[in-house]
C-alpha positions as CSV (number, residue, x, y, z in Angstrom):
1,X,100.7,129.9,116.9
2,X,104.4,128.6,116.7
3,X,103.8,126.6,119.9
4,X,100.2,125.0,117.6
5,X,102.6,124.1,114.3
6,X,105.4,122.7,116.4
7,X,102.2,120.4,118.2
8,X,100.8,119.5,115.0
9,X,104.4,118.8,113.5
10,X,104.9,116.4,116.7
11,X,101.2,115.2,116.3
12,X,101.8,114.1,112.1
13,X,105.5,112.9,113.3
14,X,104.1,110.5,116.0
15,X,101.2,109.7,113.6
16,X,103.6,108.2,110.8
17,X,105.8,106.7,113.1
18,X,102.9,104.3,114.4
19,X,102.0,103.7,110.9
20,X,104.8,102.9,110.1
21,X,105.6,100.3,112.7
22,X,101.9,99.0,112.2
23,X,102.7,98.5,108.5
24,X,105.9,96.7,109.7
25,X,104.5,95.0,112.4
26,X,101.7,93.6,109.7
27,X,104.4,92.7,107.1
28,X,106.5,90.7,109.8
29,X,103.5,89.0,110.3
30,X,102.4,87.7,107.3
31,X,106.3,86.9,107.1
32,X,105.6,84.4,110.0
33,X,102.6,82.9,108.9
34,X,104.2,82.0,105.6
35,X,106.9,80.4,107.3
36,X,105.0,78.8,109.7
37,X,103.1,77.4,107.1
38,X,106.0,76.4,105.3
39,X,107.5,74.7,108.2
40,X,104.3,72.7,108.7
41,X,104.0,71.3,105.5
42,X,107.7,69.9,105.6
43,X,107.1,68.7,109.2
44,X,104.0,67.2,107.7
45,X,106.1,66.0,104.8
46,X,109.0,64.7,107.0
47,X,105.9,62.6,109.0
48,X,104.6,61.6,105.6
49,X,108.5,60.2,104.7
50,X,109.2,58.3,108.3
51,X,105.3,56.2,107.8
């Protein structure tokens, strides 16, 4: 019985701590797209500037 609680305890722990890295691993990379897309539309500006 203790041994079951202290599994599911472990179980819910592990469970939250993937969710949370998925919901930071999801937010970093929407992070990255918008900068990608930022840095492509001042490269594409800077190409714009030199023609």
């Amino acid at each position: 019985m203790v041994a079951d609680a202290s599994c599911r305890a472990m179980a819910y722990r592990l469970d939250f701590a993937m969710h949370r890295r998925t919901v930071a691993e999801q937010a970093s990379q929407v992070c990255l797209r918008r900068k990608r897309r930022a840095t492509s539309r001042q490269v594409r500006e800077q190409i714009a500037a030199d023609e």
